[in-house]
N, C-alpha and C positions, 0 to 999 in steps of 0.2 A: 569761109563762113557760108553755112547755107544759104539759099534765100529766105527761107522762111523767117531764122531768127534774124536776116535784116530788116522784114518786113515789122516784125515785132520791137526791135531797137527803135525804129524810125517813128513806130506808133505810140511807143513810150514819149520819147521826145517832143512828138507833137502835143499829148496831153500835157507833162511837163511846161512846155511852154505856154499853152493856153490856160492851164492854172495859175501859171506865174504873171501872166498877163493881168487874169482875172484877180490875182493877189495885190498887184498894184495898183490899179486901178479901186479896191476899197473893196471888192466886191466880197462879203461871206459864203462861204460857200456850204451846203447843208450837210458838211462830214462832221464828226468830232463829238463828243456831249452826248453821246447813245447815253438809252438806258443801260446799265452794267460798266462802264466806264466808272473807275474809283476817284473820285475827289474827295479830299480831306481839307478842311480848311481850318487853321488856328490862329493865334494872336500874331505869330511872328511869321506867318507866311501858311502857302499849301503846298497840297502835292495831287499830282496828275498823272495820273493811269489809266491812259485810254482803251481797255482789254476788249471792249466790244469792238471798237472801233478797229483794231489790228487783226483783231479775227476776220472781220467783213473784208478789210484788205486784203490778208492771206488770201481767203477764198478767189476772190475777183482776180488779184495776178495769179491763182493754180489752176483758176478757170481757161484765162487768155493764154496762158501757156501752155497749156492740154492743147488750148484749141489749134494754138499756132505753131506746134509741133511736130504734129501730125503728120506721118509719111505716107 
């Protein structure tokens, strides 16, 4: 495995864990509910389609991937 994408596994993981930290601990965190995100809501329940929200994620991991690629 190169170093690089170890460096990149390990950076995953650390966020990973500091999210999950900060998940239990109560804390909301400011992702989720964008504008463009589809909610339906009816009598017998919704549905949730976070499309902005996955697009911004794409972006962000093909960002840190470009960057931690690099030869």
């Amino acid at each position: 495995m190169p170093p690089e994408l170890g460096r990149l596994v390990l950076l995953i993981g650390i966020v990973l864990v500091v999210v999950g930290g900060l998940s239990a601990l109560g804390v909301r965190l400011p992702i989720g509910r964008l504008p463009g995100d589809i909610a339906i809501e009816g009598k017998n329940g919704g549905f949730y389609f976070p499309l902005t929200t996955m697009i911004l994620a794409s972006l962000i991991l093909t960002l840190l991937w470009n960057l931690f690629s690099r030869r």
